[in-house]
Each structure stands twice: as structure tokens, then as C-alpha cells.
C-alpha positions in Angstrom: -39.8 -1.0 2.6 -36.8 0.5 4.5 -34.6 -1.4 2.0 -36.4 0.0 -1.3 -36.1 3.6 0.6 -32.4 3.3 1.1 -31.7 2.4 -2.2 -34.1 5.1 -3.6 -32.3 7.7 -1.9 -28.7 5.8 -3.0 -29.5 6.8 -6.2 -30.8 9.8 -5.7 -27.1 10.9 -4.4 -25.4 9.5 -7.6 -27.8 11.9 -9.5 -27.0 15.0 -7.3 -23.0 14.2 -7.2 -23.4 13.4 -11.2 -24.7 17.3 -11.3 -22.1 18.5 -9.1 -19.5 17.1 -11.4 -21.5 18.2 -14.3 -21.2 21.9 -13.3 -17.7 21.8 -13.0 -17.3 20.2 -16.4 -19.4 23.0 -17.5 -17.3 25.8 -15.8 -14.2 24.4 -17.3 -15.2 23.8 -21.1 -18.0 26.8 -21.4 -18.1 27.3 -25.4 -18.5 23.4 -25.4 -20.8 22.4 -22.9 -22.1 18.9 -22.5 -25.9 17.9 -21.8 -26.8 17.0 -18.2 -27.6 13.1 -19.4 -23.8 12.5 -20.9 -22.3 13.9 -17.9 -25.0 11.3 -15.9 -24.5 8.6 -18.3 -20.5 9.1 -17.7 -20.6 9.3 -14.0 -23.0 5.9 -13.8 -21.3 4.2 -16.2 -17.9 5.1 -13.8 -19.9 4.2 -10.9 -21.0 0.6 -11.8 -17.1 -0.4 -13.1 -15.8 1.2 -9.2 -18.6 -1.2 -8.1 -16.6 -4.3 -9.2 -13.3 -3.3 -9.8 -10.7 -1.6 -7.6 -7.8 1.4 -8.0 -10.7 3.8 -9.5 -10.8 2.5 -12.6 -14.3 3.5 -12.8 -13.3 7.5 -12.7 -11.0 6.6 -16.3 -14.3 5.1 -17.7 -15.9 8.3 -16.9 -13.6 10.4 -18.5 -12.6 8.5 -21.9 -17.0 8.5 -22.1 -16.6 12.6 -21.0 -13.8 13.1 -23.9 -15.9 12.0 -26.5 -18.7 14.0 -26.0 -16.7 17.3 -25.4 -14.3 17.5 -28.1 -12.0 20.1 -26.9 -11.3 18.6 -23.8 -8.0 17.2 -22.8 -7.2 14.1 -20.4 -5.7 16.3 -17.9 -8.3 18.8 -17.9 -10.6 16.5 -17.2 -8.6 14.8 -14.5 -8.7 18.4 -12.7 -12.2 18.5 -12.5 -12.3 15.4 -10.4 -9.6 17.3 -8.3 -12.6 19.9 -7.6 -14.9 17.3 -6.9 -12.9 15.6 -4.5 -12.2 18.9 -2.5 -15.7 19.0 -1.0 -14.9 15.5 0.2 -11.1 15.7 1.3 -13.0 18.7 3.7 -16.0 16.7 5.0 -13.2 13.6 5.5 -10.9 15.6 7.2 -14.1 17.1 9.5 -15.0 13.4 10.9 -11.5 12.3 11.8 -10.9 16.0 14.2 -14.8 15.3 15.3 -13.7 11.1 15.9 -10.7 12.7 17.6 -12.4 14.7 19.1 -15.1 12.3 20.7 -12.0 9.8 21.1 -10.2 12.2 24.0 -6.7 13.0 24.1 -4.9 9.4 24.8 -6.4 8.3 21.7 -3.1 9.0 19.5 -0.7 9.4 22.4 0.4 5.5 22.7 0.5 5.0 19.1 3.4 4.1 16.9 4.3 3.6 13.1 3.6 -0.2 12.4 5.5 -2.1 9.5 9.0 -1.9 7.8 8.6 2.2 8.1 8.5 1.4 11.9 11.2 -0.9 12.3 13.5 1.0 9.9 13.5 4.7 10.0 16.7 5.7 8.6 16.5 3.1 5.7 12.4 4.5 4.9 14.1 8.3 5.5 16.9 8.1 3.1 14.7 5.8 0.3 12.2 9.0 0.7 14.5 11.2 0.1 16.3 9.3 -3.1 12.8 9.0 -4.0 12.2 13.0 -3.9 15.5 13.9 -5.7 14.6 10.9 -8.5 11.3 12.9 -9.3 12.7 16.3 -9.0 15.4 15.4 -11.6 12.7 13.8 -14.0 10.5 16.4 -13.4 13.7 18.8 -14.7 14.2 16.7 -18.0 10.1 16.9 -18.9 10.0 20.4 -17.6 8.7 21.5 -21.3 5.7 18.4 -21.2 5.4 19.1 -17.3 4.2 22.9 -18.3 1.7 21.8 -21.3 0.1 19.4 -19.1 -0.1 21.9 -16.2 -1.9 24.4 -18.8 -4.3 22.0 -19.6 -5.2 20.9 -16.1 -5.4 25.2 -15.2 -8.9 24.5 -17.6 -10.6 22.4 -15.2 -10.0 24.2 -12.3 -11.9 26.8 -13.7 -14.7 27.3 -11.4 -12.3 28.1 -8.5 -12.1 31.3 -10.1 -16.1 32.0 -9.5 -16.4 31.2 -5.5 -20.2 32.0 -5.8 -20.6 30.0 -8.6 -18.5 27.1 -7.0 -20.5 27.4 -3.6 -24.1 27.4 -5.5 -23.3 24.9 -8.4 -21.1 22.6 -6.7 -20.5 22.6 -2.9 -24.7 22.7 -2.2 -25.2 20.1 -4.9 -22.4 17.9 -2.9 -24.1 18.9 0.3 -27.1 17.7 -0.9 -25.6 14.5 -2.1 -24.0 14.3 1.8 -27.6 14.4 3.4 -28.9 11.6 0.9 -26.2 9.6 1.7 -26.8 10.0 6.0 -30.2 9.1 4.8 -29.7 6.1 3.1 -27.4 4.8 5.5 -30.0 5.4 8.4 -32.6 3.6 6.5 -30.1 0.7 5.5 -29.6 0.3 9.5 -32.9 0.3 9.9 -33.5 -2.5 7.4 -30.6 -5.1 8.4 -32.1 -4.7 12.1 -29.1 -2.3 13.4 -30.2 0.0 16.1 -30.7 3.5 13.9 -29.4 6.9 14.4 -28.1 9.7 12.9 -25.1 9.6 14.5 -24.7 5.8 13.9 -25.3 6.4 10.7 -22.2 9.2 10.9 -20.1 6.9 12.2 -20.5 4.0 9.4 -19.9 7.0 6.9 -17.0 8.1 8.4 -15.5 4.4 7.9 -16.9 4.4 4.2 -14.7 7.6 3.6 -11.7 6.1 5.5 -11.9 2.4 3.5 -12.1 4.4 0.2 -9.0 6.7 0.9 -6.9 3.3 -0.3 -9.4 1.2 -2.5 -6.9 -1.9 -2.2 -10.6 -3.5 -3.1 -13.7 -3.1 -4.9 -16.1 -0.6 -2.3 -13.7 -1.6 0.6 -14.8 -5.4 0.8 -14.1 -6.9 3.4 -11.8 -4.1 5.4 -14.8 -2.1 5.4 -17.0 -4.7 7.1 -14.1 -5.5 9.8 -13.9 -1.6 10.7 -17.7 -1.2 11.0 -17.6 -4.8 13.4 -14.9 -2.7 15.6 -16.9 0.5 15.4 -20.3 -0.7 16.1 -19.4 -3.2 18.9 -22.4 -3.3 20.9 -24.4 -4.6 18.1 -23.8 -8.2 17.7 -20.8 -9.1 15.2 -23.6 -11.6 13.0 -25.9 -8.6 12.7 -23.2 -5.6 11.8 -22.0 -8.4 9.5 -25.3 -8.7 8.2 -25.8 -5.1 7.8 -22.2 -4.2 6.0 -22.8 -7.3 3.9 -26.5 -6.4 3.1 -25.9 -2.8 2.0 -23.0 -3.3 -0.2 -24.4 -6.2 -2.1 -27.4 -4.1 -2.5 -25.3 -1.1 -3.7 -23.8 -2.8 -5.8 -26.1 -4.5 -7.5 -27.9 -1.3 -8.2 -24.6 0.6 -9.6 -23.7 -2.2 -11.7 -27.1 -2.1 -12.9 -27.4 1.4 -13.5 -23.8 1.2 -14.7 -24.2 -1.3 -17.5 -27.3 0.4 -18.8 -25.5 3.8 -19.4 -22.4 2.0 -20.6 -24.7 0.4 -23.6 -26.6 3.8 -24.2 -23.5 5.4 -24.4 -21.4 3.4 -26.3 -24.2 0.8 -28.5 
């Protein structure tokens, strides 16, 4: 039962961010406004191919679905609009490292260091940053005139920026909404892989779902997402926080690919 309720309220978030993306794809192309279930069957579709396979690939299925049923969209305006909807979550990221800081005290960052070849070699990562910068500034000089069309088109999904009100009632509390279903569902997944529950457990495990997916290096953070939570929820025995980030995102992603495959076909026969 606490299984069948997490995943109930799983997808009840992808249908309340699917909204929240909706709107702002609404906002942006107004005298062409696509219908609640293509912008659902684009966003599921995205979800269940981000299931299995890594660098977002997922968010281009959502948009080449999104161009075809809004025919004056552009690629790039479209692309904005998941620069809106990833402002709501940049914030709420941001939030839960100053709060892990926070809890963490002081010393937490004072010892560290920069691992890796950037560590060991400063002047050589310095000046190949800087050749870097003047490489893109002088390409972005010879495609100035493409740079500017592209930039125009992009302005279009931005759109609800303009409209604060709107952007706080259509977006921001639909993505709120979509936050609480997701401490929800992660509270009863604890509960049914026999982790002691809480709120702010539940916090935590979110906070190193957010942190995993900054660099999706693999598909939902396998594997580097189960070795954070084992660090983070140490007194819980390794087997059972195993267990538990094993459990959920096999679950998860059963139910996205499912959900995901059955939107693909409906939108694409």
C-alpha cells in the first residue's frame, strides 16, 4: 500500500509540472495555443526517454513532439521555456545547499580543496579558460548576425516573465505544488523500503536527487545517487538505504517508461 501511494502521488507531480510547463508554453505562443493533453503527452513522452537514457535527451523528445503541434514555434523558443521552468528549481536547489550548509556548521567548506587536474594545475586550467573565453567570444563575433535571430526567438519563450502575477499563479504554485508531491512520495517510498520516515529525511534524499541530476553523467543518477544517499543516510543500514534507492528508482522508472511509451505511440502512431 505505501508503495502504490508513492507512486500515485509520482505521477501526480509529472501531471502538475506537465501544467506548469504548459502555461509557459501558452504564455509564449498565445495566438497558437496548444491543448493541455499534447503539452502532457510531450512532457511524458520526455519523461520515460530521461528514464533510460542520459544527457536530457528526453527534454529534445519533448520539444520536436511540442514543435509539431504548435506550428509557429521555433527550436529556440521552445528551449527558453524550459529555461523558465528550470528557474523555480535552480531557486529551490540553491535553498537546500545554504540550508545543508547551514545545518553542516562553518568547518564544513573550510578544509576543502579543488580535486583533479584543475587542482593540481591551476595556471594550465586558468590560461586554457581563458583561451577558451576569447575562442567563444571571437566565434560569437563572426555569427553575431545568427547569434541575434536566435536570441529573438528565444525573447518568445520567456514571455511570461513579463506577467510576474501570471508567472507566480500559473507557474511557480503549480511547481510548488509539484514540490509537495514530490516530499510526499518520497516519504511514503521510505516508508515502504522500511527506512525510518520523516519529512526532513525525506528533504534530505531530495536534496541529493537535485544534486545527482545537476550532471546526469547517467540515466536518473544510477548508481552515484544511491552512493550519496548511503553517505547521507548513514545510520540506516547500507543493505536497507540500498534497498530503498534501488526500490524507488526501479519503480520510477518503470512507471515513466510506461507512461512514456504510451504517449510516445498516441502521439506519434
Amino acid at each position: 500500500i505505501p508503495l502504490a501511494v508513492a507512486l500515485a502521488l509520482h505521477l501526480a507531480k509529472l501531471g502538475v509540472r506537465a501544467r506548469a510547463w504548459h502555461n509557459i508554453v501558452c504564455a509564449a505562443y498565445q495566438t497558437d495555443r496548444p491543448r493541455f493533453r499534447h503539452s502532457l503527452g510531450a512532457f511524458l513522452s520526455g519523461t520515460g526517454v530521461g528514464a533510460c537514457v542520459p544527457a536530457r535527451a528526453g527534454q529534445l523528445v519533448r520539444l520536436g513532439l511540442m514543435r509539431s503541434r504548435v506550428s509557429r514555434s521555433s527550436f529556440p523558443g521552445l528551449v527558453s521555456t524550459l529555461v523558465v521552468e528550470s528557474v523555480f528549481d535552480a531557486a529551490l536547489t540553491a535553498l537546500i545547499v545554504i540550508a545543508v550548509l547551514i545545518v553542516a556548521g562553518p568547518g564544513a567548506v573550510g578544509g576543502g580543496s579543488i580535486p583533479g587536474p584543475l587542482g593540481q594545475h591551476p595556471v594550465i586550467a586558468g590560461l586554457a579558460a581563458v583561451a577558451t573565453t576569447l575562442a567563444a567570444c571571437g566565434l560569437a563575433l563572426q555569427r553575431r548576425a545568427r547569434i541575434r535571430s536566435l536570441l529573438r526567438d528565444a525573447r518568445i519563450g520567456l514571455a511570461v516573465f513579463a506577467q510576474p502575477v501570471r508567472y507566480l499563479r500559473e507557474v511557480a504554485s503549480w511547481q510548488a505544488l509539484g514540490c509537495a508531491l514530490r516530499v510526499g512520495s518520497t516519504y511514503w517510498f521510505l516508508v515502504a523500503f522500511h527506512v525510518p520516515a520523516s519529512v526532513h529525511t525525506a528533504l534530505l534524499v531530495i536534496a541529493v536527487q537535485l544534486v545527482v541530476g545537476v550532471v546526469p553523467l547517467t540515466p536518473g543518477g544510477a548508481g552515484t545517487q544511491q552512493a550519496m544517499l548511503v553517505a547521507v543516510l548513514a545510520p540506516t543500514t547500507t543493505s536497507t538505504v540500498l534497498g530503498f534507492g534501488i526500490g524507488t528508482q526501479v519503480s520510477t522508472l518503470l512507471a515513466d517508461l510506461l507512461l512514456g511509451g504510451v504517449s510516445l505511440i498516441l502521439m506519434t502512431g
